[in-house]
Backbone as CSV, one residue per row, in Angstrom:
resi,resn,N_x,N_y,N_z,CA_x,CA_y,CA_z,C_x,C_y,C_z
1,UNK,-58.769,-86.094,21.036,-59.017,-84.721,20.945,-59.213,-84.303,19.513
2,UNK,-60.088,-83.242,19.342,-60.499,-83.030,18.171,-59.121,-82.152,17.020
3,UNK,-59.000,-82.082,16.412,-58.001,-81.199,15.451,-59.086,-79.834,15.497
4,UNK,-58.052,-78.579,16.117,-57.994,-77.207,16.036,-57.678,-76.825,14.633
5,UNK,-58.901,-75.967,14.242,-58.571,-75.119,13.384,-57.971,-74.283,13.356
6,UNK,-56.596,-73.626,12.621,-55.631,-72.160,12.439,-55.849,-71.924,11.554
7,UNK,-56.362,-70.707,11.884,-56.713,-69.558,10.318,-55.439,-68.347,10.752
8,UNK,-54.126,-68.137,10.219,-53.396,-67.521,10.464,-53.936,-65.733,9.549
9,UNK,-54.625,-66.175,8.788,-55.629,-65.057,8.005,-56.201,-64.103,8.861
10,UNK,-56.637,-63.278,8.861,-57.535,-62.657,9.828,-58.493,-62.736,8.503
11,UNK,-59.989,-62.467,9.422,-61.180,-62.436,9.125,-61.053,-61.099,8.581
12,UNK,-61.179,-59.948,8.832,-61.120,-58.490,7.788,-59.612,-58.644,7.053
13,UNK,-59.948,-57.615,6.193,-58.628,-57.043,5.861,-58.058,-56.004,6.217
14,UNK,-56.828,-56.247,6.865,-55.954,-55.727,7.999,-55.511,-54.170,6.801
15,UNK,-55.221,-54.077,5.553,-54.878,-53.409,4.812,-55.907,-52.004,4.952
16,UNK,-57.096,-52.429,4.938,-58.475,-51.899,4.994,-58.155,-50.790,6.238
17,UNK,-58.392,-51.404,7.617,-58.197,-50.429,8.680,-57.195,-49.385,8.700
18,UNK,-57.271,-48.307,9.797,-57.109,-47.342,9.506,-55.040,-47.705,10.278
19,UNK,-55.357,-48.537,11.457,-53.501,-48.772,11.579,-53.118,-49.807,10.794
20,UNK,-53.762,-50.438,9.364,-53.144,-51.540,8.779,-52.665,-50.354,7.286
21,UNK,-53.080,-49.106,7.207,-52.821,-48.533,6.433,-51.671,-47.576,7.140
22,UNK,-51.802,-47.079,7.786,-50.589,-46.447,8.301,-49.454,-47.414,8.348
23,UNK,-49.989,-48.335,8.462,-47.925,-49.462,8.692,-47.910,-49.396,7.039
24,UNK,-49.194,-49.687,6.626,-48.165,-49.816,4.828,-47.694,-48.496,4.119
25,UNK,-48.436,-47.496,4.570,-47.443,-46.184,4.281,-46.254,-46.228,5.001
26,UNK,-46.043,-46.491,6.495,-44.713,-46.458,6.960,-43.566,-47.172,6.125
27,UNK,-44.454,-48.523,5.914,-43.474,-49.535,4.949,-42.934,-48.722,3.580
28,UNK,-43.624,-48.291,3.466,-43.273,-47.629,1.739,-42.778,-46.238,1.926
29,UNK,-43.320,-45.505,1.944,-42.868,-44.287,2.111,-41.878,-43.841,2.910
30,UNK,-41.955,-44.493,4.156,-40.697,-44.051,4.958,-39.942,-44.779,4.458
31,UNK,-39.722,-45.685,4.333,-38.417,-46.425,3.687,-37.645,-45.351,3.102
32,UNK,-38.729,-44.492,1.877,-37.462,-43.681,0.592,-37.329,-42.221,1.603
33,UNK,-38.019,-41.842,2.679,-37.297,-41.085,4.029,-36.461,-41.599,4.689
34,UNK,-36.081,-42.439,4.949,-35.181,-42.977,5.762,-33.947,-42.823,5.030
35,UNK,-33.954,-43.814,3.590,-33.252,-43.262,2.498,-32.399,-41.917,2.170
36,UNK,-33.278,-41.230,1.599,-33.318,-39.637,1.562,-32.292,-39.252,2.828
37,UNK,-32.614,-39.197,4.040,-32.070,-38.776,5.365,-30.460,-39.584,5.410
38,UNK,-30.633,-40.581,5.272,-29.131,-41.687,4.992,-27.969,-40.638,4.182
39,UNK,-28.613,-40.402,2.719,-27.627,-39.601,1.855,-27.611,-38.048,2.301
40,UNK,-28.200,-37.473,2.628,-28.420,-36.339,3.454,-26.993,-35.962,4.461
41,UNK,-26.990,-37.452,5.027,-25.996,-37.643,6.289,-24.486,-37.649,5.486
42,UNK,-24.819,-38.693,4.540,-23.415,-39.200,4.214,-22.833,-37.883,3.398
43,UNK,-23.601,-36.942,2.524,-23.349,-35.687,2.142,-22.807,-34.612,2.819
44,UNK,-23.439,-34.526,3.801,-22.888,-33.844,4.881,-21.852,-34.504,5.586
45,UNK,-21.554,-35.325,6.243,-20.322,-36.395,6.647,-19.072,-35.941,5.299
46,UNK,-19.330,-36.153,3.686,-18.748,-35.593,2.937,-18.195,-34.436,3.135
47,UNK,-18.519,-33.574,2.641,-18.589,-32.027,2.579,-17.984,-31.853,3.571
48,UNK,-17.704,-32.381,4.458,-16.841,-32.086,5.831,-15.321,-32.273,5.531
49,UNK,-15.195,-32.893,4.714,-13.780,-32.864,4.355,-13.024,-31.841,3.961
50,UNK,-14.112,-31.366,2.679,-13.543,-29.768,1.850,-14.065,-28.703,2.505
51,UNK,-14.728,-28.723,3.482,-14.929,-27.657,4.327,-13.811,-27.454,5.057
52,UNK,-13.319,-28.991,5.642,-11.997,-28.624,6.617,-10.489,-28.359,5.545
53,UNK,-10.589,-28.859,4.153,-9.519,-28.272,3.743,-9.363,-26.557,3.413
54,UNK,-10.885,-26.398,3.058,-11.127,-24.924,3.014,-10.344,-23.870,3.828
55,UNK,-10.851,-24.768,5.413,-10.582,-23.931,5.979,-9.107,-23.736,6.587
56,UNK,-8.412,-24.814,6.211,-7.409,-24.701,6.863,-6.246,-23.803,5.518
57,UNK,-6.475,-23.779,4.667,-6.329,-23.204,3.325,-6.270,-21.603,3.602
58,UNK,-7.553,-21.242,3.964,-8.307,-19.964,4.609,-7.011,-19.589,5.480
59,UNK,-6.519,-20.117,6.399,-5.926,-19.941,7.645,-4.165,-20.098,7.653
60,UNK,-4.228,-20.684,6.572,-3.046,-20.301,5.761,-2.629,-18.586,5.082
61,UNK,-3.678,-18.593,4.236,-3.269,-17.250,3.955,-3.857,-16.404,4.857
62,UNK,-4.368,-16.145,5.798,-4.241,-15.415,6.904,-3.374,-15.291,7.326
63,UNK,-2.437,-16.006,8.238,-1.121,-15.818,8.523,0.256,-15.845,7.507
64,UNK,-0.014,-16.101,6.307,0.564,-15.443,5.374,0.012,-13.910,5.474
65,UNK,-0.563,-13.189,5.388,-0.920,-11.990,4.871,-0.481,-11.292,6.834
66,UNK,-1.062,-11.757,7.283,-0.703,-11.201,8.963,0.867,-11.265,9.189
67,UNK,1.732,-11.864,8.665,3.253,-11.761,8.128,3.430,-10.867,7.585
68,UNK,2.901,-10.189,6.171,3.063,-9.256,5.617,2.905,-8.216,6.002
69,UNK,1.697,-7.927,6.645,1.560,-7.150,7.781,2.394,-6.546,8.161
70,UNK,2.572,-7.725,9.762,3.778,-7.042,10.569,5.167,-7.038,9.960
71,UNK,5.513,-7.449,8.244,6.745,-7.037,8.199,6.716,-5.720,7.522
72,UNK,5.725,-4.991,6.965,5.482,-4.034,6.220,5.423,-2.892,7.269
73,UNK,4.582,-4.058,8.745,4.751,-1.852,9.704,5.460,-0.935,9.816
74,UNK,6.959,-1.567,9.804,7.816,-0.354,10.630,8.444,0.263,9.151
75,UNK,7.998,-0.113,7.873,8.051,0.778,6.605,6.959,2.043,6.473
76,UNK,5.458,1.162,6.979,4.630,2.348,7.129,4.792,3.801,8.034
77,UNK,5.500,3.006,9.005,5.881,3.985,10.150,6.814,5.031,9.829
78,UNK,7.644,3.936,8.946,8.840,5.705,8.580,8.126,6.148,7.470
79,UNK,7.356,5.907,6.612,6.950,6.438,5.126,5.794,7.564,6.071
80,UNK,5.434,7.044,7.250,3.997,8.330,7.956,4.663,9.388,8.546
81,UNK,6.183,8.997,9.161,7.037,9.833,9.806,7.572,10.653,8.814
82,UNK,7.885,10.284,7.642,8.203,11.310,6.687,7.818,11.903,5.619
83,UNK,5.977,11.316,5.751,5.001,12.609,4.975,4.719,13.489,6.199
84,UNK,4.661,12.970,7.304,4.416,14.348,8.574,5.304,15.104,8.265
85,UNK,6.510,14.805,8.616,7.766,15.336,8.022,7.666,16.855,7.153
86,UNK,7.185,16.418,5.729,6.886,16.760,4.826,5.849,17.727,4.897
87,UNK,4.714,17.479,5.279,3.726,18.271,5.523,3.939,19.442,6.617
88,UNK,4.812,19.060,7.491,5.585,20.307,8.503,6.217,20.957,7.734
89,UNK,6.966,20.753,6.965,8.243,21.542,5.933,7.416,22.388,5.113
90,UNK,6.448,21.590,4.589,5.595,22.695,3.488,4.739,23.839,4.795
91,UNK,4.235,23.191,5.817,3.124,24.343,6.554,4.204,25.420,7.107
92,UNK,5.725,25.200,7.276,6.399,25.885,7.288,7.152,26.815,6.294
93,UNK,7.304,26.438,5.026,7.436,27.390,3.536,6.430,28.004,3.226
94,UNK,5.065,27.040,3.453,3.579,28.393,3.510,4.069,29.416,4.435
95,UNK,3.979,29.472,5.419,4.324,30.641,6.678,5.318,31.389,6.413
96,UNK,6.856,31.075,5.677,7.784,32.258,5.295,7.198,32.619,4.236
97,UNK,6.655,32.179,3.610,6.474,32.666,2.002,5.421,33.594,2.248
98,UNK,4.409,33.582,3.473,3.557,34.710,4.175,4.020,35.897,4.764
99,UNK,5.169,35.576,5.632,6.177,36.494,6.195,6.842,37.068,5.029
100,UNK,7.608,36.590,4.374,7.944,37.485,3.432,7.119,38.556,2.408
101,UNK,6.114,38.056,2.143,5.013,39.023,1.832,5.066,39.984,2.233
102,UNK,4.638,39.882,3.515,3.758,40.855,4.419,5.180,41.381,4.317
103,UNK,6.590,40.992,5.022,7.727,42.271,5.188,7.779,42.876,3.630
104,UNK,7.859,41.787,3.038,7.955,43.058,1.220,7.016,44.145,1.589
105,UNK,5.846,44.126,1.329,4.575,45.079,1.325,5.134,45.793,2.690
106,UNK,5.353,45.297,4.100,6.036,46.803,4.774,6.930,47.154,4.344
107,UNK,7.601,46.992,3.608,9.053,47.762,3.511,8.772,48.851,2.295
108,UNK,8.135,48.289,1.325,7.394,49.330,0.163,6.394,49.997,0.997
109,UNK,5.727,49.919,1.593,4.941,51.228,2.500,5.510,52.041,3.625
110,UNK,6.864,51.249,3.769,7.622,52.504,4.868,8.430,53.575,4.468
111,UNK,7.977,55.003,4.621,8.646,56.118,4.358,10.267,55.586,4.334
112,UNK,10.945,56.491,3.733,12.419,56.665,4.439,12.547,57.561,5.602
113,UNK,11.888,58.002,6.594,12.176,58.767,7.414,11.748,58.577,8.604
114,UNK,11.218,57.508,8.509,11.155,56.401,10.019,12.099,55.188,10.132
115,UNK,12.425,55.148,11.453,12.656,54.129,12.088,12.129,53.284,12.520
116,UNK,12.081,52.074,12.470,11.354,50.725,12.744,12.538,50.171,14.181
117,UNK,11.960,50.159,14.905,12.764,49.816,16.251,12.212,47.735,16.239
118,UNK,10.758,48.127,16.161,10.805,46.295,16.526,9.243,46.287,15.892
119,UNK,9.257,45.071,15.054,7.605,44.453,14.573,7.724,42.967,15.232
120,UNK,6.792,42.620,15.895,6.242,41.396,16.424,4.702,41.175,16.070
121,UNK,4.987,39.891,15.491,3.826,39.143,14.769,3.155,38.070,16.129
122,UNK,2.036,38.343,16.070,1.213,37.204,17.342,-0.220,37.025,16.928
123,UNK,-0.070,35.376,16.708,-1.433,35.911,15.679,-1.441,36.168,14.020
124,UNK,-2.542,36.905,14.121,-2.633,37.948,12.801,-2.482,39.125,13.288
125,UNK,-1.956,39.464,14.269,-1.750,40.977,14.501,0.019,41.242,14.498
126,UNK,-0.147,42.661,13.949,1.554,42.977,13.298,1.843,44.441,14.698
127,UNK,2.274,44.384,15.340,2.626,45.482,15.983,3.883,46.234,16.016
128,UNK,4.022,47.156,15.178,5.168,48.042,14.803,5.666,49.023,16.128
129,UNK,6.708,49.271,16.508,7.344,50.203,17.369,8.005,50.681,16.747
130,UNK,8.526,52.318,16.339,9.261,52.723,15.377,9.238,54.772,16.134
131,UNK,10.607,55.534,15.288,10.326,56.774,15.502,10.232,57.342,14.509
132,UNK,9.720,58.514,14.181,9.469,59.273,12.823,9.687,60.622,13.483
133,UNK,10.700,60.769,12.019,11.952,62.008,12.081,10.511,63.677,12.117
134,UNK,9.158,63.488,11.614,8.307,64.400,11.191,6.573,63.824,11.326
135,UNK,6.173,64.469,11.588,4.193,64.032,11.415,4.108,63.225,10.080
136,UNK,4.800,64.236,9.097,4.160,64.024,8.007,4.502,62.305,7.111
137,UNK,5.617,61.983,7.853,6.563,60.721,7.785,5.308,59.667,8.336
138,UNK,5.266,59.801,9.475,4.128,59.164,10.204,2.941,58.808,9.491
139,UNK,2.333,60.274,9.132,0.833,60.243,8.536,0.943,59.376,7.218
140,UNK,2.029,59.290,6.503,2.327,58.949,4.926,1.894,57.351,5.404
141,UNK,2.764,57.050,6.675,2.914,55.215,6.692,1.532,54.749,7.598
142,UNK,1.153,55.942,8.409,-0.126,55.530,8.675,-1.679,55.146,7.341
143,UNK,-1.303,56.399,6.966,-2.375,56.312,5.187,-2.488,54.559,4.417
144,UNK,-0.380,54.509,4.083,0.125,53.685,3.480,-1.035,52.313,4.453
145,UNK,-0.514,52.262,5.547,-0.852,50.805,6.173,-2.383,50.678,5.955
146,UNK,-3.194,51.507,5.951,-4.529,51.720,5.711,-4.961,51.326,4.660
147,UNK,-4.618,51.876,3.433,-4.765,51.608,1.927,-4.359,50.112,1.378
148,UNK,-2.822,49.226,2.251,-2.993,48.258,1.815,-3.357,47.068,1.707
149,UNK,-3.474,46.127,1.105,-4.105,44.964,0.929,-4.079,43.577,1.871
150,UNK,-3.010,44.283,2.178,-2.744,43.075,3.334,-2.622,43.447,4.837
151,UNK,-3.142,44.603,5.182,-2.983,45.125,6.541,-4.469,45.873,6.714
152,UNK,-5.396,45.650,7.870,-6.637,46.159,8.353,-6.866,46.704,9.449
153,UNK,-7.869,47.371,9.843,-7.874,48.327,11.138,-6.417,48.124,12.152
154,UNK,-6.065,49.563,11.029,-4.389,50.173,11.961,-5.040,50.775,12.920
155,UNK,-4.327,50.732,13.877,-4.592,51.717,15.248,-3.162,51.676,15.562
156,UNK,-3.233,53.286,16.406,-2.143,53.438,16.972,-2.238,53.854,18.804
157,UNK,-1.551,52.935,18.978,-1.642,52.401,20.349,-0.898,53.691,21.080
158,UNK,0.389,54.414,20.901,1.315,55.115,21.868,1.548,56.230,20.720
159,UNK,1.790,57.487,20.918,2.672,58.396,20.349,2.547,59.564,20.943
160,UNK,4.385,59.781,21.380,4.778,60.624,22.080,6.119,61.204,21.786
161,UNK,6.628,62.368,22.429,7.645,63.585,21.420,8.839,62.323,22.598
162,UNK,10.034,62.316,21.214,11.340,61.677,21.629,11.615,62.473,22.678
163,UNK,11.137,63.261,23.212,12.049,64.020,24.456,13.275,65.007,23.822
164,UNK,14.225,64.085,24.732,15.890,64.904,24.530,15.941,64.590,22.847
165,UNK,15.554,63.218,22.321,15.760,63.235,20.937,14.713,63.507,20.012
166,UNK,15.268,64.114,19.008,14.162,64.158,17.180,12.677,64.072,17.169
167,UNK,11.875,63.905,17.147,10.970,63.133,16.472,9.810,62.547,17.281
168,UNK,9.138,61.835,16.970,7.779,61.130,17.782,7.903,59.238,17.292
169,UNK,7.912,58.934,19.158,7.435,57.459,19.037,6.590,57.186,18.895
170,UNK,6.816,55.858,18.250,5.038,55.310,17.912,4.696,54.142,18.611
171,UNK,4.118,53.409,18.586,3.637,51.999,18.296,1.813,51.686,17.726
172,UNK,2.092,51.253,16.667,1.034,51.291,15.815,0.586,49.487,15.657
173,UNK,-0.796,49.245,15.754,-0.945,47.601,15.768,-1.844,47.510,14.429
174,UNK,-1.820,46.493,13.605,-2.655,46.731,12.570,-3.174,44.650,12.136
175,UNK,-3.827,44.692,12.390,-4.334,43.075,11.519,-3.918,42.442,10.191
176,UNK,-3.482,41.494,10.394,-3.443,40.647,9.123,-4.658,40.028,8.273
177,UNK,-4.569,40.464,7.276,-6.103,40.078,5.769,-5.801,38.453,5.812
């Protein structure tokens, strides 16, 4: 038998064609992608460490501070209970320190020759019940309530002769400024 020729060569060059060039870019180029992607991984695989100490770090002082928290509430609670407190006490010294006003200023606009039976405050409205010994007693504290600064459209609601006694009842209502 004759001896076969092997040409393990190929006849073109395999480099030349268009899939003998794609494998030698794969060869080369992907290699330093493959690469690239490898440290990519192992970086990330890294970083996983100080991420998890991060976080457990993180989660530490969270429940440190969520401690502080709930041991600080029931201080907030009495320190809120006793600016309410506080803020009632003052909206209440505003209000006498109003009342007293207003009775100073009636008491300097009331004749001496009336009687004041009963004032009830409701509101801003002041409603006086009282008797006056004369008209002219009357007319003085009616004028008076008119003229001052802290009392507005007086009206007088009732006035009628004491009867068996003195004088004329009143009841007179007047607004608070």
């Amino acid at each position: 038998m004759p001896a076969h020729q092997i040409n393990l060569l190929q006849k073109e060059d395999f480099e030349k064609r268009p899939l003998g060039k794609f494998l030698n870019w794969a060869l080369t180029v992907g290699r330093w992608i493959v690469v690239f992607t490898e440290l990519v991984v192992i970086l990330a695989f890294l970083s996983r460490f100080k991420l998890d100490t991060d976080l457990a770090d993180l989660q530490d002082k969270i429940r440190e501070k969520q401690s502080i928290v709930v041991n600080s509430a029931s201080f907030e609670k009495t320190f809120r209970s006793a600016q309410n407190r506080i803020t009632q006490i003052q909206s209440v010294e505003n209000n006498q320190l109003g009342v007293n006003k207003i009775l100073e200023e009636f008491q300097r606009i009331t004749p001496s020759d009336l009687i004041i039976k009963s004032l009830n405050f409701k509101e801003k409205v002041l409603t006086v019940t009282g008797t006056s010994f004369n008209e002219s007693g009357l007319s003085l504290f009616i004028n008076n309530l008119s003229g001052s600064p802290i009392f507005t459209q007086t009206q007088i609601t009732n006035i009628t002769k004491g009867g068996k006694k003195p004088g004329l009842d009143f009841t007179i209502k007047t607004e608070l400024k």
